[in-house]
Each structure stands twice: as structure tokens, then as C-alpha cells.
N, C-alpha and C positions, 0 to 999 in steps of 0.2 A: 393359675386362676381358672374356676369353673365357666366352661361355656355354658352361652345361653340355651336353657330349654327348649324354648321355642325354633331357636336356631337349630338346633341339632335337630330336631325330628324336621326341619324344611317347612316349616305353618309361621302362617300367623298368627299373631298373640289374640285374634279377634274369631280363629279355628273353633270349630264347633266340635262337642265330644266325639263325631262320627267321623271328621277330619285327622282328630288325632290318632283314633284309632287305627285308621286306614293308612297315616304316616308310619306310624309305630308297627302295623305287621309287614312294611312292603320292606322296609330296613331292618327291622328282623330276622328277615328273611335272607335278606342280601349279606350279613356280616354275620348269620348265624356260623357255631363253630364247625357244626357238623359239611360245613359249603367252606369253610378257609381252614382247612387242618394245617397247624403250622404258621397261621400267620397272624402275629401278635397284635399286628394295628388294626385287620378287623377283628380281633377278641376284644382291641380295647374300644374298639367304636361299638361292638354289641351291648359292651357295658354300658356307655355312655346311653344309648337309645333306652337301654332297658331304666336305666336310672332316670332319663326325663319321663320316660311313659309312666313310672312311678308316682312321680306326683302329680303331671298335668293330666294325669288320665282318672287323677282323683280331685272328684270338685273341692272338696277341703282343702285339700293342699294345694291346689291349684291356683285358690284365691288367696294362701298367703304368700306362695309364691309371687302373684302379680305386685300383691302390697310389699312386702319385705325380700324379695328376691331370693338370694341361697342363702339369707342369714337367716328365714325363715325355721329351717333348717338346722342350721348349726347351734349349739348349745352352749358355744365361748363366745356368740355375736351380743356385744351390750346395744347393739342398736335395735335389735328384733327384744329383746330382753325387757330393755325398757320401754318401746312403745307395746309390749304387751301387756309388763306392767301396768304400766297410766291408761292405757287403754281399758283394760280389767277392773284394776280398783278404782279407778278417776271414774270414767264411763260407766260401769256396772254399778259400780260399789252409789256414785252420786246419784247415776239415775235411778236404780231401782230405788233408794232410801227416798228423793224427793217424789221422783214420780209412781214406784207402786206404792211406799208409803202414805205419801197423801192420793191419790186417790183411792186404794184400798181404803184407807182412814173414814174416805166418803162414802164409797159404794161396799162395804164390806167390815160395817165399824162394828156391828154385834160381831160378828165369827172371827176375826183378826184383832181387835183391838185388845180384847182379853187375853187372846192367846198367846201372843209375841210374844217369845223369848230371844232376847239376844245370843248370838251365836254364832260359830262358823266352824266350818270344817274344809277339809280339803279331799276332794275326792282324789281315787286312786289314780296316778297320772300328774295329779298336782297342779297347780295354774288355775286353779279356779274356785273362787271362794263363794259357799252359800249360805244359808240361814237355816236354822230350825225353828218349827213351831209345836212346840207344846199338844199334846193327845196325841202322838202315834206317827203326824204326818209332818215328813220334814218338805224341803225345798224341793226337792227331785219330784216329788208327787205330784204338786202344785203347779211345776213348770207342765209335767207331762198333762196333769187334765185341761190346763188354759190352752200350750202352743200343742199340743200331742206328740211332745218330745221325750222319747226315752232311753236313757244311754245304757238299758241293758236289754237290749231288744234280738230274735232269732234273725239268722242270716237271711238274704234274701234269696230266691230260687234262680236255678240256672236253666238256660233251656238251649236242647240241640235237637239233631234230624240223627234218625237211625235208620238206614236204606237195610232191607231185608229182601230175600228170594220168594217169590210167591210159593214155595214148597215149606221153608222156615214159618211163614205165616200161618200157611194151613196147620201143620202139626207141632209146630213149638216147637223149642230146645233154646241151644244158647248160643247167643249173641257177642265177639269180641267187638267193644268200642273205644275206638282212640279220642282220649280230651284234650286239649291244648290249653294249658295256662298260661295266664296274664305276662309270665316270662321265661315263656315257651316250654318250658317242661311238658311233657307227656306222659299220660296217665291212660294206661289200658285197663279198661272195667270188662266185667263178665257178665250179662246181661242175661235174666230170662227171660224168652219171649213166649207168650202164654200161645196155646195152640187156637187159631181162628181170631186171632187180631186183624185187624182191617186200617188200612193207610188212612193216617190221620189222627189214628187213635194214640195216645199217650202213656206213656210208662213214668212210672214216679219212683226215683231213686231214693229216699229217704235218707237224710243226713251227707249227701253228693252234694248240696249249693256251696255258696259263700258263706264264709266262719261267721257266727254270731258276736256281738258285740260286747263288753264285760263276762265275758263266758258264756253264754246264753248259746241257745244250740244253734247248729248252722240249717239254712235252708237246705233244699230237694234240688236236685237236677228231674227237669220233667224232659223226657226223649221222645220226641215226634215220629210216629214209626208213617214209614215210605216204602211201600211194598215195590218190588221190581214186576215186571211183566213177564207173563210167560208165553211163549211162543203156543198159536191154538186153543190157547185157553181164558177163559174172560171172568170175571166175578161180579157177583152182585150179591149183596147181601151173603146169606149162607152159601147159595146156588151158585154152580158153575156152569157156563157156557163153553160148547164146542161145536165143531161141527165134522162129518163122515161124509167121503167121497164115496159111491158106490158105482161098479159099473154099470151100463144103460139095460143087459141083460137080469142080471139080477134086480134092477127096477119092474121091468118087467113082470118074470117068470121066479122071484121072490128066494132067499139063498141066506147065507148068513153076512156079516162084515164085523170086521175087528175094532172097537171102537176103545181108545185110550183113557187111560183115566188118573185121579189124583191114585189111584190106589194099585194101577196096572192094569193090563189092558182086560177087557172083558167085550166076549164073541156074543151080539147081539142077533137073532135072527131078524131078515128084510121079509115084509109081507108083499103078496103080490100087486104089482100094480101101484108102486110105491110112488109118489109124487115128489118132484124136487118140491123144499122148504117143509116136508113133515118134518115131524117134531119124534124123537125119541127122549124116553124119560127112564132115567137110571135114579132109581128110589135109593136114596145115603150114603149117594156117593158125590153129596158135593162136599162143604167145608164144615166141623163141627163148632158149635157154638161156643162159644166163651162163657155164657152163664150157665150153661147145663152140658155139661162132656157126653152124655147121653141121649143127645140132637142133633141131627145132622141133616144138612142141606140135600139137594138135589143137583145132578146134572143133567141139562139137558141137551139134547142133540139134534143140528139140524142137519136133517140129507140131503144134499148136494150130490147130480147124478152124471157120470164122467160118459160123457158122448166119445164115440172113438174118433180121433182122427183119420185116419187112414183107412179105407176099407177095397177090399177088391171088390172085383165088379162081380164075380159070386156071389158075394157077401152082401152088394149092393142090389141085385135083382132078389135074395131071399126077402131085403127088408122092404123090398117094391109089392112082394106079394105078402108077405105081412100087411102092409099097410094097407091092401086092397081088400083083406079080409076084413082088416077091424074097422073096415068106415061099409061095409056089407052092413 
């Protein structure tokens, strides 16, 4: 005898989608095969998890599950069989003929009343019986423009984060990402990451969602790009931010300093009398743009001026008479 659903993932039957989900990866995880190599009771307990998160983790089946249990399910149950039965043709079949009957008959007697044709068919699948009407439009149409119901509709979209190196961001290339399905399979995509994307920005996978429904195409995976941090370096917009230590003499009496950059380093000459927080500006050498490859940003640079620690007392009467010149 199947145990219960609900029981197996550890919820209760009144668990919210977010619940079951969070039941269903933490056991997962715990009886996945790749964690018990060799041991058949959690293979058979991953089965079991995987098999409730199957339905309860689908609202449809979830609510016949509630109604008809596992004979929902099963296709030799006459008890699910026949309340789907009486349910379908009693319920469908009586309400729709008295009630959209007569009221269509009421509010829709020019466009309906001539058209009726009696009829029925059975969609692909089976178990469910509809009408046709005469000019072109049968029942599927009619449901889809009154409820906006359509059973041949594209899949819906998937959405994850893709962490990237602020150097990948700058210049593009490509990106390996791991997906984790519904039971637990894993799927490594090849992503390209276009050069000067910015965190937050989105990539759209085209035909990566969820399968479509009657064949109909499946949705996108859209990937949230999360740039990583770079140690000294800052961005905004196209422009990057840095900043250069220079020692107190070269502030001074003016010299050159080595200053890093997305592209390698490049030797900036210091002018004399340099103030800590100026501003140096490296023209296209910050990040190039996405909409035009033939744009590129700036970096700017602020100096910061390295006082010595240590000084001998030589060194300390030179900058005594230094300092008694420049206030002369």
C-alpha cells in the first residue's frame, strides 16, 4: 500500500507551494543517490520523495490527489473512474446544456441559437467531452475568450542568478551554468556573456523554460547576471573607479606612478604639487558599452599620498627646513 504524500515529504496537507517545495529539496538532498552510493532504502526513499513532489508540487494533481487520493492516479481505480465519470458528464454535461444553454438562449440568442450544432468530440487525452458550433469556431475558442483558457498555450519562463567575475563582465566570453530540475537532474548550459553587462541585467535563453502545453513551444530561462567584486576597482555605469598611492616626495617635486587598469597597467606622469583626492582621468579605459562596441568608458583615479612612517632625524630637520621655506 502507497504511503501518504503528504506524509512522506513531513507537511501538512494545508502546506503551502513554498512549503512543499522546501520539504521536497531538503529530502532530496538527504537520500539523493550521489550521498547513499549502495544503499537501496535511501534510493527507494528518493523515489518515493521524488514521486510525491510529482504531484503535490503540481496544483492539478494536487487537488485530485486531495479529492481521490492514489486512485487519482491509477487507471484500474473504478472509484476515481467513476466519480470522474458522473462528475464530467452529470456536472458538465447537465450544467452546461441547462445553464449556458438557457442562459446563452437569453443573452446570446441571435449568435448561438442559429448556430448550434449538436456534437461532441473528445480531445487528445480523452475524458472530456465538448460541442461544436457551426462557422469555423468550435468549444475550445469559446471557453478560451469567456474563462482565457487555452489548452495549447507556450511554456512558462524560468528564472535563475548567474554570478560572473567583474573581468567576464567587462570583456564577455562564456559562461558554464549548472540547472537543477524538478528531479534533481542537472543540466550544464553554455552561456554567452556579452562584453560590458552590468549586475542585474538579464540574459534570455530562448526555448530553456518549461515545455509547452499540446505541443506549443516552451518558455525562456531569463538569468539574472550578479557581477562579483574586484578588489581596487569600482564601477559605475561605463566608468571605472580607482585609486593610486604616491609617495609624499613625488607629491611634492612631481615624477611618474604606476597606475593599474582593466587593460594593464599604464605609467602616468604626477605634476608637481600634487594634492591628495585629485583626480586622474584615463580616456577608454573604463568598460565598453553594450550598445555600441566602439564606446568606451573612463577611468578615473584618485591620489592618495603615502606619508612615511619612519623618518631619521636627518631626514626630519631637512623637512623642518623645508617647511620653513615654504611658509617664508
Amino acid at each position: 500500500m502507497k504511503r501518504d504524500y503528504y506524509e512522506i515529504l513531513g507537511i501538512d496537507k494545508h502546506a503551502d507551494a513554498q512549503a512543499i517545495k522546501k520539504a521536497f529539496r531538503k529530502l532530496a538532498k538527504k537520500y539523493h543517490p550521489d550521498s547513499n552510493e549502495g544503499n537501496a532504502q535511501a534510493a527507494e526513499r528518493f523515489k518515493e520523495v521524488n514521486e510525491a513532489y510529482d504531484v503535490l508540487g503540481d496544483e492539478e494533481k494536487r487537488k485530485l490527489y486531495d479529492r481521490f487520493g492514489h486512485a487519482a492516479f491509477d487507471a484500474s481505480a473504478g472509484e476515481y473512474q467513476g466519480a470522474r465519470d458522473s462528475g464530467f458528464q452529470g456536472g458538465f454535461q447537465g450544467g452546461f446544456r441547462n445553464g449556458f444553454q438557457g442562459g446563452f438562449q437569453n443573452g446570446f440568442q441571435g449568435g448561438f441559437q442559429n448556430g448550434f450544432r449538436s456534437g461532441s468530440y473528445t480531445r487528445p487525452g480523452g475524458g472530456f467531452q465538448e460541442y461544436h458550433f457551426e462557422g469555423g469556431e468550435d468549444m475550445d475558442d469559446i471557453l478560451k475568450s469567456l474563462f482565457g483558457h487555452d489548452s495549447n498555450r507556450k511554456g512558462s519562463d524560468l528564472k535563475a542568478e548567474i554570478e560572473i567575475s567583474f573581468d567576464k563582465a567587462a570583456f564577455g566570453g562564456k559562461e558554464r551554468v549548472q540547472l537543477q530540475g524538478s528531479g534533481l537532474e542537472m543540466t550544464v548550459l553554455e552561456v554567452n556573456i556579452p562584453a560590458g553587462i552590468a549586475s542585474g541585467k538579464t540574459i534570455r535563453l530562448k526555448g530553456r523554460g518549461n515545455p509547452g502545453t499540446q505541443g506549443a513551444e516552451p518558455g525562456d530561462l531569463l538569468l539574472t547576471v550578479r557581477v562579483k567584486d574586484k578588489p581596487g576597482f569600482r564601477r559605475e555605469g561605463q566608468d571605472v573607479y580607482t585609486t593610486v598611492r604616491i609617495p609624499f616626495t613625488t607629491a611634492v617635486l612631481g615624477g611618474e606612478a604606476t597606475i593599474p587598469t582593466l587593460y594593464g597597467d599604464v605609467v602616468c606622469k604626477i605634476k608637481e604639487g600634487t594634492q591628495p583626492g585629485s583626480k586622474i582621468r584615463l580616456k577608454g579605459k573604463g568598460i565598453v558599452s553594450m550598445g555600441n562596441p566602439s564606446v568606451y568608458g573612463d577611468q578615473y583615479v584618485t591620489v592618495e599620498i603615502r606619508a612615511p612612517k619612519k623618518l631619521t632625524e636627518e631626514a626630519k630637520q631637512k623637512l623642518r627646513e623645508l617647511s620653513g621655506i615654504l611658509a617664508a
